[in-house]
C-alpha positions, 0 to 999 in steps of 0.5 A, a space after each residue: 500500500 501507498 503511503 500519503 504524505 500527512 497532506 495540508 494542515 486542516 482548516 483549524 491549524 491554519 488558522 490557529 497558525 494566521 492567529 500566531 503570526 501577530 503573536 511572534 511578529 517582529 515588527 509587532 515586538 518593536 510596536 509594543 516596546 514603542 508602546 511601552 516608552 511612550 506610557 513610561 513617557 507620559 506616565 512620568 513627563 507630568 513629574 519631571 516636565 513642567 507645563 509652559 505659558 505664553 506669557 507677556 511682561 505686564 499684560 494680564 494673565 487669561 487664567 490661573 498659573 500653579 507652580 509645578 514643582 515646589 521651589 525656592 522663592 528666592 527674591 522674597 527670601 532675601 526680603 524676609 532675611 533683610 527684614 529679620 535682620 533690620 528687627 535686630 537692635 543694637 548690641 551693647 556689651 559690657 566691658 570689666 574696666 574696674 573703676 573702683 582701681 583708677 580712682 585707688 590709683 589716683 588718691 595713691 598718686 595724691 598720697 605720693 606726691 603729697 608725702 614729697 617735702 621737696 615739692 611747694 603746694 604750688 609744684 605739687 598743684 601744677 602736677 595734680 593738673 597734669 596727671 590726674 587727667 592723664 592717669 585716666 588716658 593711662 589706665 584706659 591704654 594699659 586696659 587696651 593694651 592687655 586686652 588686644 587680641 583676646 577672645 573676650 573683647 573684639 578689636 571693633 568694641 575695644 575702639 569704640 570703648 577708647 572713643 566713648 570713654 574720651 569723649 565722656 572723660 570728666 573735667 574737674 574744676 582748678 580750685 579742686 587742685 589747690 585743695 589737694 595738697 593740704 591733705 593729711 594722710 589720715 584724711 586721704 585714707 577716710 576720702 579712699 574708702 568713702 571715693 572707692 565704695 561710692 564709684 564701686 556701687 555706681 558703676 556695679 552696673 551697665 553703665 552707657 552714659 557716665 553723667 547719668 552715674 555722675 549725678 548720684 556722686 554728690 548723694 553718695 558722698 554726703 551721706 558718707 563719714 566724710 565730716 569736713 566739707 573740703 573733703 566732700 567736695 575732693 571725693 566727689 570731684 575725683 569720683 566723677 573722674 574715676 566713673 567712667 563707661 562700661 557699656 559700649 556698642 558692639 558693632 561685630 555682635 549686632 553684625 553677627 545678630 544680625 547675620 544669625 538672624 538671616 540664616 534662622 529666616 526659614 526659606 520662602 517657599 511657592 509650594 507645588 499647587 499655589 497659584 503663582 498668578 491669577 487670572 486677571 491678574 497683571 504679570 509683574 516683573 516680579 511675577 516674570 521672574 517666579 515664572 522664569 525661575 519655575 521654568 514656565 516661560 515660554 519663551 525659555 522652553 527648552 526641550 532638554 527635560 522632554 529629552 530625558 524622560 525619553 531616555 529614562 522611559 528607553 532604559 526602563 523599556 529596555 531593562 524590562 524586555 532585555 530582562 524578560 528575554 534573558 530569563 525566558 524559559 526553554 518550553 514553548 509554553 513558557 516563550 514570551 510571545 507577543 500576547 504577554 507583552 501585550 498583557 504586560 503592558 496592560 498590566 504597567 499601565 492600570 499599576 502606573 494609573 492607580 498610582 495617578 490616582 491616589 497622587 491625585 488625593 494628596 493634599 495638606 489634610 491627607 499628606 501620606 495617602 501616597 502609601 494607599 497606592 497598591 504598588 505591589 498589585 503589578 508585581 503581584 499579577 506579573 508574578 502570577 500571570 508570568 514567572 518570578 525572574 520578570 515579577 522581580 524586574 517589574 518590582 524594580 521598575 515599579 519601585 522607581 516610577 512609584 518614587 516618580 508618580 508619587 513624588 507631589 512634593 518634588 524636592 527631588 527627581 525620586 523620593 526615597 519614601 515612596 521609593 522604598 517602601 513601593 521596594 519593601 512591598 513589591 518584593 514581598 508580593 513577589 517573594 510571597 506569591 511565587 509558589 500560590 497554588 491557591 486563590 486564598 494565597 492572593 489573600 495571605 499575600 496582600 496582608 503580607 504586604 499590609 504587614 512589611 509595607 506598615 513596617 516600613 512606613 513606621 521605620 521611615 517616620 520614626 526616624 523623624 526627630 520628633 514624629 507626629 503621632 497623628 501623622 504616623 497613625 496615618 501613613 501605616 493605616 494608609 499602608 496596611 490598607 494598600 495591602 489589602 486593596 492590592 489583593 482585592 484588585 488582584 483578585 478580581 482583576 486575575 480572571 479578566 486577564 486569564 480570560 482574555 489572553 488566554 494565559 494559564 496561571 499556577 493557580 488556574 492550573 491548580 483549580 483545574 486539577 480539582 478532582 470535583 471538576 464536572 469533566 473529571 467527575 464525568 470521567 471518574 464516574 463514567 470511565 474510571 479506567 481512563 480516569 486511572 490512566 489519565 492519573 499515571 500519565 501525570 504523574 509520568 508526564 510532570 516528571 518528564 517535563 521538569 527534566 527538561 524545564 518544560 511546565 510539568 504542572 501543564 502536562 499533569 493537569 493537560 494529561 488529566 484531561 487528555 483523554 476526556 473524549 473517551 466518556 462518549 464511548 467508554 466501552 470501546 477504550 480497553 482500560 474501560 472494557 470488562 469480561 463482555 469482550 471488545 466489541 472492536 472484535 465484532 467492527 469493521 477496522 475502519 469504524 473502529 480507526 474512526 471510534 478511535 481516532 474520534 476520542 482526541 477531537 470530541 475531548 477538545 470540543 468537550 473541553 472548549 465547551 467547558 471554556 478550559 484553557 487553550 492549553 489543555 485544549 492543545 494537549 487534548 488535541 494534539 497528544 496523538 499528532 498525526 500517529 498511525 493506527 497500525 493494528 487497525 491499518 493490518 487488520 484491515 489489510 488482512 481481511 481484504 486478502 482473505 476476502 480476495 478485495 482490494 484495498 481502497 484506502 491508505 495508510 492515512 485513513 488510519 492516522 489520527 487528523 492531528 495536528 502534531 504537537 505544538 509544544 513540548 507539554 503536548 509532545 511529552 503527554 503524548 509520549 507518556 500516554 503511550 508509555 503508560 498503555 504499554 506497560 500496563 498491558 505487561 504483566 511482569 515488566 522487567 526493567 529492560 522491556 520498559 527501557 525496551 519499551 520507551 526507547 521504542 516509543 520514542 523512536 517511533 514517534 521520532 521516525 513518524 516526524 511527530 516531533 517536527 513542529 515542536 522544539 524537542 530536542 534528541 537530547 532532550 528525548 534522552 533525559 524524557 525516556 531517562 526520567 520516564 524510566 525511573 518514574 515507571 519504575 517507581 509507579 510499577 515497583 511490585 510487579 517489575 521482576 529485576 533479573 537475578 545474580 545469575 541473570 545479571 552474570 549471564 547478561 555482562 558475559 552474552 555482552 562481552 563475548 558480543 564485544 
C-alpha cells in the first residue's frame, strides 16, 4: 500500500497558525516596546516636565498659573532675611574696666606726691593738673593694651570703648587742685574708702552714659563719714573722674545678630499647587521672574527635560524586555510571545494609573495617602500571570516610577519614601506569591504586604526627630490598607486577564486539577479506567517535563484531561472494557480507526465547551499528532486478502487528523500516554522491556516526524525516556521482576563475548 504524505494542515491549524503570526511578529515586538516608552513617557513627563505659558511682561494673565514643582522663592527670601535682620537692635556689651582701681590709683598718686617735702603746694598743684587727667588716658591704654587680641573683647568694641570713654572723660574744676595738697594722710585714707565704695556701687552696673552715674556722686558722698566739707567736695570731684563707661556698642555682635538672624529666616517657599498668578491678574516683573525661575516661560522652553524622560522611559523599556528575554524559559509554553507583552503592558499601565490616582488625593489634610497606592498589585499579577525572574524586574521598575508618580512634593527627581517602601512591598508580593497554588494565597499575600509595607512606613517616620503621632497613625493605616486593596484588585482583576489572553496561571492550573471538576467527575464516574490512566500519565508526564524545564504542572493537569473524549464511548477504550469482550472484535477496522481516532477531537470540543484553557485544549488535541493506527491499518489489510478485495484506502485513513504537537507539554503527554498503555498491558515488566519499551516509543514517534513542529530536542528525548524510566519504575515497583545474580552474570558475559 501507498503511503500519503500527512497532506495540508486542516482548516483549524491554519488558522490557529494566521492567529500566531501577530503573536511572534517582529515588527509587532518593536510596536509594543514603542508602546511601552511612550506610557513610561507620559506616565512620568507630568513629574519631571513642567507645563509652559505664553506669557507677556505686564499684560494680564487669561487664567490661573500653579507652580509645578515646589521651589525656592528666592527674591522674597532675601526680603524676609533683610527684614529679620533690620528687627535686630543694637548690641551693647559690657566691658570689666574696674573703676573702683583708677580712682585707688589716683588718691595713691595724691598720697605720693603729697608725702614729697621737696615739692611747694604750688609744684605739687601744677602736677595734680597734669596727671590726674592723664592717669585716666593711662589706665584706659594699659586696659587696651592687655586686652588686644583676646577672645573676650573684639578689636571693633575695644575702639569704640577708647572713643566713648574720651569723649565722656570728666573735667574737674582748678580750685579742686589747690585743695589737694593740704591733705593729711589720715584724711586721704577716710576720702579712699568713702571715693572707692561710692564709684564701686555706681558703676556695679551697665553703665552707657557716665553723667547719668555722675549725678548720684554728690548723694553718695554726703551721706558718707566724710565730716569736713573740703573733703566732700575732693571725693566727689575725683569720683566723677574715676566713673567712667562700661557699656559700649558692639558693632561685630549686632553684625553677627544680625547675620544669625538671616540664616534662622526659614526659606520662602511657592509650594507645588499655589497659584503663582491669577487670572486677571497683571504679570509683574516680579511675577516674570517666579515664572522664569519655575521654568514656565515660554519663551525659555527648552526641550532638554522632554529629552530625558525619553531616555529614562528607553532604559526602563529596555531593562524590562532585555530582562524578560534573558530569563525566558526553554518550553514553548513558557516563550514570551507577543500576547504577554501585550498583557504586560496592560498590566504597567492600570499599576502606573492607580498610582495617578491616589497622587491625585494628596493634599495638606491627607499628606501620606501616597502609601494607599497598591504598588505591589503589578508585581503581584506579573508574578502570577508570568514567572518570578520578570515579577522581580517589574518590582524594580515599579519601585522607581512609584518614587516618580508619587513624588507631589518634588524636592527631588525620586523620593526615597515612596521609593522604598513601593521596594519593601513589591518584593514581598513577589517573594510571597511565587509558589500560590491557591486563590486564598492572593489573600495571605496582600496582608503580607499590609504587614512589611506598615513596617516600613513606621521605620521611615520614626526616624523623624520628633514624629507626629497623628501623622504616623496615618501613613501605616494608609499602608496596611494598600495591602489589602492590592489583593482585592488582584483578585478580581486575575480572571479578566486569564480570560482574555488566554494565559494559564499556577493557580488556574491548580483549580483545574480539582478532582470535583464536572469533566473529571464525568470521567471518574463514567470511565474510571481512563480516569486511572489519565492519573499515571501525570504523574509520568510532570516528571518528564521538569527534566527538561518544560511546565510539568501543564502536562499533569493537560494529561488529566487528555483523554476526556473517551466518556462518549467508554466501552470501546480497553482500560474501560470488562469480561463482555471488545466489541472492536465484532467492527469493521475502519469504524473502529474512526471510534478511535474520534476520542482526541470530541475531548477538545468537550473541553472548549467547558471554556478550559487553550492549553489543555492543545494537549487534548494534539497528544496523538498525526500517529498511525497500525493494528487497525493490518487488520484491515488482512481481511481484504482473505476476502480476495482490494484495498481502497491508505495508510492515512488510519492516522489520527492531528495536528502534531505544538509544544513540548503536548509532545511529552503524548509520549507518556503511550508509555503508560504499554506497560500496563505487561504483566511482569522487567526493567529492560520498559527501557525496551520507551526507547521504542520514542523512536517511533521520532521516525513518524511527530516531533517536527515542536522544539524537542534528541537530547532532550534522552533525559524524557531517562526520567520516564525511573518514574515507571517507581509507579510499577511490585510487579517489575529485576533479573537475578545469575541473570545479571549471564547478561555482562552474552555482552562481552558480543564485544
Amino acid at each position: 500500500m501507498s503511503r500519503k504524505s500527512n497532506g495540508p494542515p486542516s482548516n483549524q491549524l491554519t488558522l490557529s497558525r494566521a492567529a500566531a503570526g501577530w503573536k511572534n511578529s517582529a515588527a509587532m515586538r518593536w510596536l509594543l516596546l514603542l508602546l511601552f516608552v511612550f506610557l513610561f513617557y507620559f506616565s512620568i513627563s507630568p513629574r519631571l516636565v513642567p507645563e509652559t505659558y505664553d506669557i507677556t511682561l505686564n499684560a494680564k494673565s487669561d487664567k490661573d498659573i500653579k507652580a509645578p514643582r515646589q521651589e525656592l522663592d528666592e527674591k522674597a527670601t532675601l526680603q524676609a532675611q533683610e527684614e529679620a535682620a533690620d528687627k535686630v537692635g543694637l548690641i551693647y556689651s559690657i566691658v570689666a574696666l574696674r573703676n573702683e582701681g583708677l580712682i585707688n590709683e589716683i588718691f595713691t598718686r595724691i598720697e605720693q606726691l603729697n608725702l614729697d617735702d621737696q615739692l611747694t603746694d604750688t609744684d605739687k598743684v601744677e602736677i595734680f593738673r597734669r596727671v590726674i587727667p592723664e592717669r585716666v588716658k593711662q589706665y584706659v591704654d594699659t586696659f587696651l593694651s592687655a586686652n588686644r587680641g583676646s577672645e573676650t573683647y573684639s578689636a571693633g568694641l575695644l575702639a569704640e570703648m577708647e572713643r566713648v570713654v574720651l569723649e565722656q572723660r570728666y573735667q574737674i574744676p582748678e580750685e579742686t587742685f589747690y585743695k589737694l595738697p593740704r591733705l593729711t594722710p589720715e584724711q586721704l585714707f577716710e576720702m579712699r574708702s568713702v571715693g572707692r565704695e561710692v564709684v564701686r556701687k555706681l558703676t556695679s552696673e551697665s553703665l552707657s552714659e557716665a553723667e547719668t552715674a555722675r549725678t548720684k556722686v554728690a548723694e553718695l558722698v554726703n551721706a558718707s563719714s566724710l565730716s569736713q566739707k573740703t573733703e566732700r567736695e575732693i571725693v566727689q570731684e575725683l569720683a566723677r573722674l574715676a566713673i567712667l563707661p562700661n557699656k559700649f556698642y558692639d558693632k561685630k555682635a549686632t553684625e553677627d545678630a544680625k547675620v544669625e538672624a538671616k540664616q534662622n529666616t526659614p526659606p520662602v517657599l511657592i509650594k507645588q499647587g499655589d497659584i503663582v498668578v491669577k487670572a486677571g491678574q497683571v504679570i509683574t516683573e516680579n511675577i516674570y521672574e517666579k515664572l522664569d525661575s519655575l521654568g514656565l516661560l515660554q519663551e525659555r522652553k527648552t526641550y532638554l527635560p522632554q529629552l530625558g524622560v525619553l531616555l529614562f522611559s528607553i532604559i526602563f523599556t529596555l531593562a524590562l524586555y532585555g530582562y524578560g528575554e534573558l530569563t525566558t524559559g526553554a518550553s514553548a509554553a513558557q516563550k514570551r510571545n507577543n500576547v504577554h507583552w501585550v498583557m504586560l503592558l496592560l498590566i504597567f499601565a492600570l499599576n502606573m494609573l492607580f498610582m495617578h490616582l491616589v497622587a491625585l488625593a494628596h493634599n495638606e489634610q491627607w499628606p501620606f495617602i501616597g502609601y494607599l497606592a497598591p504598588v505591589a498589585m503589578g508585581s503581584m499579577m506579573v508574578t502570577l500571570l508570568l514567572d518570578l525572574h520578570l515579577g522581580l524586574v517589574s518590582s524594580f521598575l515599579f519601585t522607581l516610577l512609584a518614587s516618580i508618580i508619587l513624588n507631589v512634593e518634588q524636592e527631588h527627581i525620586f523620593d526615597f519614601h515612596y521609593g522604598f517602601v513601593a521596594a519593601v512591598v513589591s518584593f514581598t508580593a513577589v517573594l510571597a506569591i511565587h509558589r500560590a497554588s491557591q486563590r486564598s494565597s492572593i489573600l495571605k499575600a496582600g496582608i503580607m504586604v499590609s504587614l512589611f509595607g506598615s513596617v516600613a512606613v513606621l521605620a521611615l517616620m520614626l526616624i523623624d526627630p520628633e514624629p507626629n503621632r497623628t501623622q504616623l497613625l496615618q501613613g501605616v493605616s494608609f499602608m496596611f490598607a494598600s495591602g489589602l486593596v492590592t489583593a482585592v484588585l488582584v483578585i478580581g482583576l486575575m480572571p479578566f486577564f486569564e480570560v482574555t489572553f488566554g494565559i494559564l496561571s499556577a493557580l488556574k492550573l491548580v483549580e483545574l486539577a480539582n478532582p470535583n471538576h464536572p469533566l473529571l467527575r464525568k470521567l471518574l464516574t463514567e470511565t474510571p479506567g481512563t480516569y486511572h490512566h489519565s492519573l499515571m500519565v501525570g504523574n509520568l508526564s510532570e516528571a518528564a517535563a521538569e527534566s527538561v524545564g518544560a511546565n510539568g504542572l501543564l502536562c499533569r493537569v493537560g494529561s488529566f484531561y487528555h483523554d476526556v473524549g473517551k466518556t462518549k464511548r467508554p466501552l470501546y477504550f480497553i482500560e474501560n472494557q470488562n469480561a463482555a469482550g471488545n466489541p472492536h472484535d465484532k467492527l469493521d477496522p475502519k469504524v473502529s480507526a474512526s471510534i478511535i481516532i474520534a476520542h482526541a477531537r470530541d475531548g477538545a470540543d468537550m473541553l472548549r465547551a467547558h471554556k478550559l484553557p487553550k492549553h489543555i485544549r492543545d494537549i487534548a488535541e494534539q497528544h496523538h499528532g498525526t500517529t498511525f493506527l497500525k493494528y487497525f491499518y493490518h487488520k484491515a489489510v488482512k481481511q481484504a486478502q482473505d476476502q480476495g478485495l482490494n484495498s481502497e484506502w491508505t495508510e492515512d485513513d488510519y492516522r489520527y487528523p492531528g495536528p502534531k504537537a505544538q509544544s513540548k507539554e503536548a509532545a511529552i503527554v503524548g509520549i507518556a500516554d503511550c508509555v503508560e498503555a504499554a506497560v500496563r498491558s505487561l504483566n511482569h515488566p522487567k526493567v529492560e522491556q520498559i527501557e525496551e519499551i520507551i526507547g521504542k516509543i520514542i523512536k517511533d514517534r521520532l521516525d513518524d516526524n511527530q516531533f517536527n513542529e515542536c522544539d524537542l530536542t534528541l537530547r532532550e528525548l534522552d533525559k524524557i525516556a531517562e526520567t520516564l524510566k525511573e518514574t515507571v519504575i517507581g509507579m510499577f515497583h511490585s510487579r517489575i521482576e529485576y533479573p537475578d545474580d545469575k541473570e545479571l552474570k549471564k547478561m555482562k558475559e552474552a555482552k562481552e563475548n558480543k564485544g
